[in-house]
VODO-966626 format. One record per residue (C-alpha): residue number from 1; chain; x negated, y negated, z. Coordinates in pm, whole numbers, plus 50000, padded with zeros to 5 digits. Each point is the difference from the previous one (the first is absolute). Example, Ala and Ser with C-alpha at 12.3 -4.5 7.8 and 13.67 -1.06 7.14 Angstrom:
<pts>
pos, unit, east, north, up
1, A, 48770, 50450, 50780 .
2, A, 49863, 49656, 49934 .
</pts>
This chain:
<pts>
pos, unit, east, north, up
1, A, 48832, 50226, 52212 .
2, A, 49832, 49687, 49863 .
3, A, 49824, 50154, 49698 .
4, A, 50308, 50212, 49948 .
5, A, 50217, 49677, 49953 .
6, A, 49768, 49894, 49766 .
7, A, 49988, 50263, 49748 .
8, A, 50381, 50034, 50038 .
9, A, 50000, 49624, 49876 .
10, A, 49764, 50057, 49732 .
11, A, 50098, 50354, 49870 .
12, A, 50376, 49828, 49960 .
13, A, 49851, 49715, 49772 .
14, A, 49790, 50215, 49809 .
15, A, 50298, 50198, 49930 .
16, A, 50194, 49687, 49951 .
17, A, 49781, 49828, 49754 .
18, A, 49992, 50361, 49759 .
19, A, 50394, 49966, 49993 .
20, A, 50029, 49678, 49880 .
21, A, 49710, 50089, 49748 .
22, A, 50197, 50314, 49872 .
23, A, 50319, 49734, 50064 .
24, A, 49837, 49775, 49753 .
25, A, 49926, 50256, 49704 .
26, A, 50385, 50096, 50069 .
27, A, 50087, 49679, 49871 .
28, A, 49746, 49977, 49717 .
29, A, 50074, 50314, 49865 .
30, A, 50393, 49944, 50027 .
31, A, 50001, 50341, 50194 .
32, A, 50277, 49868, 50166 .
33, A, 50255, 50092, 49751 .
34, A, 49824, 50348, 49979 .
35, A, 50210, 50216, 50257 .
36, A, 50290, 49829, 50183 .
37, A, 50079, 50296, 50241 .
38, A, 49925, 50027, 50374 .
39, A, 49889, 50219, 50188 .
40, A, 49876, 50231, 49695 .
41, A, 49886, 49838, 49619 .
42, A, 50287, 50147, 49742 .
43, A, 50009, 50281, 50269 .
44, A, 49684, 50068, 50100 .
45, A, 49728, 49921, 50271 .
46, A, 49760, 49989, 49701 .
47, A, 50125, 49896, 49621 .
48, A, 49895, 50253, 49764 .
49, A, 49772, 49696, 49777 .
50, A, 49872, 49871, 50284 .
51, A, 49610, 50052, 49975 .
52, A, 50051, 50049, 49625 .
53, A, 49679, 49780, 49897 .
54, A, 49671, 50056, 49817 .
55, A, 49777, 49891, 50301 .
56, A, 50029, 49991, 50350 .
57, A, 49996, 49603, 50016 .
58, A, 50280, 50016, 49713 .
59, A, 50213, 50251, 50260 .
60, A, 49940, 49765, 50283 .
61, A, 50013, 49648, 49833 .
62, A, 50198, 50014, 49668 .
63, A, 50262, 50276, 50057 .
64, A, 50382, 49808, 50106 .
65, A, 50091, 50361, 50134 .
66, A, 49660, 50079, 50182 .
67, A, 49950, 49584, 50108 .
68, A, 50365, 49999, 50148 .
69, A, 49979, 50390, 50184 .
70, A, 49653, 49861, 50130 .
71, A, 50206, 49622, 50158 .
72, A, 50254, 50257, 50095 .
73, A, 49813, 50216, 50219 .
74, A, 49755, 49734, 50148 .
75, A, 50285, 49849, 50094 .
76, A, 50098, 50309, 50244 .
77, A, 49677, 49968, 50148 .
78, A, 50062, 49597, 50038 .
79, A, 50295, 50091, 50184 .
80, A, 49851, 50283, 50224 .
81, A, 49689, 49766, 50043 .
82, A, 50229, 49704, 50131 .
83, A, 50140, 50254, 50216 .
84, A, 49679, 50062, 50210 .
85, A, 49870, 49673, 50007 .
86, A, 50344, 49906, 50139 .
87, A, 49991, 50314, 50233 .
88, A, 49616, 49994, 50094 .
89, A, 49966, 49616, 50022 .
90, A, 50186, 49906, 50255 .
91, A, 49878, 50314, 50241 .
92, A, 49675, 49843, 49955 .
93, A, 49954, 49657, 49990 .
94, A, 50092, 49810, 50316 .
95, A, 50139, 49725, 49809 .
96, A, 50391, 49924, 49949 .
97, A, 49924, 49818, 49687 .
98, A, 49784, 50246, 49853 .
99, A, 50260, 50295, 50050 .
100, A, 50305, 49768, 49883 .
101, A, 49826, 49924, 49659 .
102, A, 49934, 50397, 49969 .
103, A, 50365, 50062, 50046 .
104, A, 50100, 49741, 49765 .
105, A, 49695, 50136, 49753 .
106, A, 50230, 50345, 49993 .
107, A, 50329, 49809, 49912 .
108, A, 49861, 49791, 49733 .
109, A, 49881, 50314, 49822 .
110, A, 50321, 50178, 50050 .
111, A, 50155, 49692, 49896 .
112, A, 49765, 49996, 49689 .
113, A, 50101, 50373, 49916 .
114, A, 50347, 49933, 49992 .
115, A, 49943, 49725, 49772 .
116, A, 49788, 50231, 49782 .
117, A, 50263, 50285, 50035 .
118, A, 50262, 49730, 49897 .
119, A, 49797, 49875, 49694 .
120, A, 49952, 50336, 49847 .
121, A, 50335, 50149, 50042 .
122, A, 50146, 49634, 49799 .
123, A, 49719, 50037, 49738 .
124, A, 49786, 49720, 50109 .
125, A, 50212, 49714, 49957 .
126, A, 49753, 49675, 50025 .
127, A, 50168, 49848, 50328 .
128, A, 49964, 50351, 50179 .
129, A, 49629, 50040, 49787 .
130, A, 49904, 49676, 50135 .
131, A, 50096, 50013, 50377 .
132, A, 49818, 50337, 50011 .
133, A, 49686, 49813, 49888 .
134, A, 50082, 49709, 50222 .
135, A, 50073, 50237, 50301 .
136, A, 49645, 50122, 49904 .
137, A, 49867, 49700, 50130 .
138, A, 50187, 49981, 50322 .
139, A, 49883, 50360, 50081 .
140, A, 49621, 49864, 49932 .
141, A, 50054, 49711, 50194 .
142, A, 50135, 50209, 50308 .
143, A, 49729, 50265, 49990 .
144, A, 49743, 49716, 49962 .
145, A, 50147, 49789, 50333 .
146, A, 49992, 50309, 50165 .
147, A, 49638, 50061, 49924 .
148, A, 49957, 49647, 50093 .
149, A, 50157, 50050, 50316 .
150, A, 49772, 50267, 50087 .
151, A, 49725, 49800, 49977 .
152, A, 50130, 49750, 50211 .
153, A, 50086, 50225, 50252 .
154, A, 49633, 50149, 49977 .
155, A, 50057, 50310, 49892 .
156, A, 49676, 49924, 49774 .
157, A, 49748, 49714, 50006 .
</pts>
């Protein structure tokens, strides 16, 4: 449905905009460098310090372990997100390009993983560091031409 498509669109950029948030602190904080293993952090789903500060906004905001395990796992749900909008899209919105940029919305952000993946597992160097940032903005750009598109093809007033 209509309203369906909608929140699809929007729930993805929400979801989009948090990464790049928690992408951001990841660079601030260096938390990079923190734990260069993939799939698990030094061999686990969860690093033992991760959560280790005083406060709760000093766990979510100033902890490299917690900051990167939080870009980490957002960035799962990215992926899975990009998945549905690229699935649910195109079954319904009458509108070829509409459903191509969904598709393409999926294989920038698997594109984007791969890139973050790749970054991590060579410690961060600042070429890799820098087109993960860059790709950032591509990944924006897509989701907001997509919401664009559905506007144009009147999904919403």
């Amino acid at each position: 449905s209509a309203g369906g498509v909608k929140l699809v669109g929007w729930a993805f950029l929400g979801l989009l905009v948090l990464q790049i948030v928690y992408g951001a602190f990841v660079a601030g904080l260096d938390a990079g460098y923190t734990y260069n293993t993939w799939p698990d952090m030094d061999g686990a789903l969860l690093p033992l310090d991760a959560f280790a500060g005083d406060t709760l906004a000093a766990r979510l905001f100033d902890d490299g372990g917690t900051v990167q395990f939080l870009h980490r796992m957002l960035a799962y749900v990215v992926l899975a997100a990009a998945l549905v909008v690229a699935w649910y899209v195109p079954r319904n919105l009458p509108d070829a390009a509409g459903s191509n940029l969904a598709v393409a919305l999926f294989f920038v952000v698997l594109g984007q993983a791969v890139i973050g993946i790749s970054a991590l597992l060579n410690v961060v160097p600042v070429w890799l560091g820098a087109l993960h940032q860059g790709w950032a903005v591509v990944v924006l750009g897509v989701t907001i031409a997509l919401l664009h598109r559905l506007k144009v093809a009147r999904v919403w007033a």
